[in-house]
C-alpha positions as CSV (number, residue, x, y, z in Angstrom):
1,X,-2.5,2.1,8.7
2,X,-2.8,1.5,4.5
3,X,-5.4,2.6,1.9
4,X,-4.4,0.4,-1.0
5,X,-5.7,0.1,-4.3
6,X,-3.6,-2.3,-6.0
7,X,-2.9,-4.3,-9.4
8,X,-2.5,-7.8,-8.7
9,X,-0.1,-10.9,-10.4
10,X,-3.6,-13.1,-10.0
11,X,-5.6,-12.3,-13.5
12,X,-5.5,-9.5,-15.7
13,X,-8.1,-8.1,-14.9
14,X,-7.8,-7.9,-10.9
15,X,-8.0,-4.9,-8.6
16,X,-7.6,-5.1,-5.0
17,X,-9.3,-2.7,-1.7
18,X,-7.8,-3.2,1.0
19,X,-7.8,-0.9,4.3
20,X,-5.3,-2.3,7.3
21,X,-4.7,-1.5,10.9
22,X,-2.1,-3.0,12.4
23,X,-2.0,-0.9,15.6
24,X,0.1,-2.8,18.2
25,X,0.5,-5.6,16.2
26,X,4.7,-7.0,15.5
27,X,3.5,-8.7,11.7
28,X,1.1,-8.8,9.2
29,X,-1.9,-11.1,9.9
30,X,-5.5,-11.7,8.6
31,X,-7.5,-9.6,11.2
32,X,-5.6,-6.5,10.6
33,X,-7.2,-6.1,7.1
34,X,-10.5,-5.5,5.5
35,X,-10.0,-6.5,1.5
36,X,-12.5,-6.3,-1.3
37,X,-11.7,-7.2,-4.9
38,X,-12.8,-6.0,-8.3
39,X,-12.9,-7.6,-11.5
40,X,-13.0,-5.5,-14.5
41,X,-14.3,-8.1,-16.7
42,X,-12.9,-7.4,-20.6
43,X,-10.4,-5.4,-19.7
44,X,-6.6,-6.0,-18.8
45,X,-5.5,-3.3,-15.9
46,X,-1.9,-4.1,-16.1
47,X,-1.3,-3.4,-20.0
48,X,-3.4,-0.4,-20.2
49,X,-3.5,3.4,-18.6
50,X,-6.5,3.7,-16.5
51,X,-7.4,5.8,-13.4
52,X,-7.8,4.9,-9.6
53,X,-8.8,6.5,-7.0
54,X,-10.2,6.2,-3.5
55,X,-12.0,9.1,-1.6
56,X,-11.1,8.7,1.9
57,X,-13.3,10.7,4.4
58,X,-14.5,10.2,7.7
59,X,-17.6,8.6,6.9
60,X,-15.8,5.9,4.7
61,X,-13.5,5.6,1.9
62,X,-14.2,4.7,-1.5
63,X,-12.6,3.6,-4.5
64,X,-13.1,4.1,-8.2
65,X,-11.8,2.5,-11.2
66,X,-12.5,4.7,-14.5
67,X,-14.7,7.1,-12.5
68,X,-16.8,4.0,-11.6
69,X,-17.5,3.3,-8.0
70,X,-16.3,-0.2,-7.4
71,X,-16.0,-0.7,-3.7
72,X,-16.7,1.0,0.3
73,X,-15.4,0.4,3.5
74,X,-17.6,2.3,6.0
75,X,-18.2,2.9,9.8
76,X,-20.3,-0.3,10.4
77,X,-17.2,-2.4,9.1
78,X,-14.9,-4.1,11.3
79,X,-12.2,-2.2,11.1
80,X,-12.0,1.3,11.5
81,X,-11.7,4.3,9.3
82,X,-8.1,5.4,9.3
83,X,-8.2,8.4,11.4
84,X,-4.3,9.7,11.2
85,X,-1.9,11.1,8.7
86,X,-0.8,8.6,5.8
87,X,1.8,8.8,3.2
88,X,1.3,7.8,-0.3
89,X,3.4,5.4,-1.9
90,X,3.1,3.9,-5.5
91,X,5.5,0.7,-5.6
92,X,6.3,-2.9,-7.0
93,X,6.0,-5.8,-5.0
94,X,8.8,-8.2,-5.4
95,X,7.6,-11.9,-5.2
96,X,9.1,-14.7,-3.4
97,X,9.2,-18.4,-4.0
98,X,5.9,-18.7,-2.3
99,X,3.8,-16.4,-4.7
100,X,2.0,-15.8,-1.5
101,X,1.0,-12.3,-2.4
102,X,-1.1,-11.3,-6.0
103,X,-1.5,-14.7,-7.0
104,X,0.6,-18.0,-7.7
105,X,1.6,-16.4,-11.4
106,X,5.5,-16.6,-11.3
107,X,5.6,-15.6,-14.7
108,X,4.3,-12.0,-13.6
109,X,8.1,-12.4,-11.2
110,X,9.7,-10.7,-14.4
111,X,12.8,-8.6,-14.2
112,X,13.4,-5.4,-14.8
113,X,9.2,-4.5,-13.4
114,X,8.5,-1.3,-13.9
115,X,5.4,0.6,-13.6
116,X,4.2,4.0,-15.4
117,X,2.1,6.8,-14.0
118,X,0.8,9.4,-16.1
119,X,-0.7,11.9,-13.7
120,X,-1.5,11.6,-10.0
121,X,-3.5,14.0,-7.8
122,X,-3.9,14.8,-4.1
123,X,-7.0,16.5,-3.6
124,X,-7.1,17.8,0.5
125,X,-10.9,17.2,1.9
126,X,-12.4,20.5,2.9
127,X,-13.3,19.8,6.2
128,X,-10.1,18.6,7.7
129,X,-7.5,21.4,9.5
130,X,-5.0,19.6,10.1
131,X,-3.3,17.5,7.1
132,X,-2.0,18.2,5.0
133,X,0.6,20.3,7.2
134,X,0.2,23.6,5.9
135,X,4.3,24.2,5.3
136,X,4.3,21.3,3.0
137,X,6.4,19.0,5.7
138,X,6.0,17.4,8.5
139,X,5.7,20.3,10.9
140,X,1.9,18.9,11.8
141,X,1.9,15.3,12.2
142,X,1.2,14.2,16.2
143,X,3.9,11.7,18.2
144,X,1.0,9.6,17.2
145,X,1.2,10.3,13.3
146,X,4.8,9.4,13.2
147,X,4.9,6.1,15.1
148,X,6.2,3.1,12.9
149,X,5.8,5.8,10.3
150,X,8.6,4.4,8.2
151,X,7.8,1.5,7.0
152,X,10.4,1.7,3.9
153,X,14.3,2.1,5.2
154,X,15.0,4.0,2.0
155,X,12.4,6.6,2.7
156,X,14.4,9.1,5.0
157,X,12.0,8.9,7.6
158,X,13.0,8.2,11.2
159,X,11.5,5.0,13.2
160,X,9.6,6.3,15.8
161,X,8.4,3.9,18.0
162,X,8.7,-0.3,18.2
163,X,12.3,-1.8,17.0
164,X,13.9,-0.4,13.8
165,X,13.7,-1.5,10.6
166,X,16.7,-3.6,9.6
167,X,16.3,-4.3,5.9
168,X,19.4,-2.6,3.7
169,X,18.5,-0.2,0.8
170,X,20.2,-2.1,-2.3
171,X,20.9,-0.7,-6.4
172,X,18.6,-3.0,-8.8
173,X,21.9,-4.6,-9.6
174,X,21.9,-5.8,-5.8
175,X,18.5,-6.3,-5.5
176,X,18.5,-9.7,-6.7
177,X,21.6,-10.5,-4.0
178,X,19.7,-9.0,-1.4
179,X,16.8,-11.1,-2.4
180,X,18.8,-14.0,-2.3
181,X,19.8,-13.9,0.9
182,X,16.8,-13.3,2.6
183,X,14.1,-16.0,4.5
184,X,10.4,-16.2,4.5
185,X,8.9,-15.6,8.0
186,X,4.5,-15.6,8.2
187,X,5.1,-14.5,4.5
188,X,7.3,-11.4,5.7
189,X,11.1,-11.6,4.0
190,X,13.2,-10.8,5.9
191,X,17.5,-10.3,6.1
């Protein structure tokens, strides 16, 4: 279960939407994800602070670039609405020799990445009861909430659920190691 709103290697300009479901599903495959794209013509998203944001309720989510609205997934779409607890990440993606994912730029492949927030916000939706959990931990979530919750080794978070994760957390200094000794399965790495 994802809300993304992501900064693509493809052009400069490039946002992504997606929203995914994989419920019972072992790997990543086209019907588990509903993806829109933005193009913010003139302006390069990568090089510049700007703000995203996506408003996720039940009766759709939608996302915002610069306080613009610029895409909406709602109930009459094919997949559903994501209806359980989440957990926000903000990461890198780390290519492979494919370029399968953000756009067949290798250039954009350049080491050290780094990224560079300025401010982010949670805002909690006045209707819901439940989330966040009102202790500030975890206290809340259902058996349901925390199946295939972690889907990061390095997070601290215990698999729940389906066949444990078996990547290895490595220092930047081993990343490219651990990189190297990896394979490409469906356009998953794997050890």
């Amino acid at each position: 279960r994802e809300i993304d709103i992501e900064v693509t290697g493809d052009t400069p300009d490039s946002v992504t939407m997606n929203v995914l479901n994989a419920e019972n599903t072992s790997m990543w495959n086209p019907d588990i994800a509903a993806a829109q794209n933005f193009s913010a013509e003139g302006q390069n998203v990568r090089s510049n602070f700007h703000t995203f944001a996506f408003e996720w309720l039940p009766t759709g989510i939608t996302w915002y670039f610069d306080g613009q609205v610029i895409g909406h997934h709602g109930p009459d779409d094919e997949l559903p609405i994501p209806d359980l607890s989440t957990k926000i990440m903000m990461n890198l993606w780390i290519f492979n020799d494919l370029y399968d994912f953000g756009g067949r730029h290798g250039t954009n492949n350049v080491y050290p990445m780094y990224s560079e927030y300025d401010w982010f916000r949670f805002y909690k939706w006045d209707g819901d009861t439940t989330y966040p959990c009102g202790d500030a931990s975890d206290s809340c979530l259902t058996a349901d909430d925390r199946y295939l919750s972690s889907n990061n080794p390095c997070d601290g978070i215990a698999q729940v659920g389906g066949p444990a994760c078996v990547a290895q957390c490595a220092t930047p200094a081993g990343l490219r190691t651990a990189l190297n000794q990896t394979q490409v399965q469906g356009g998953v790495l794997y050890p």
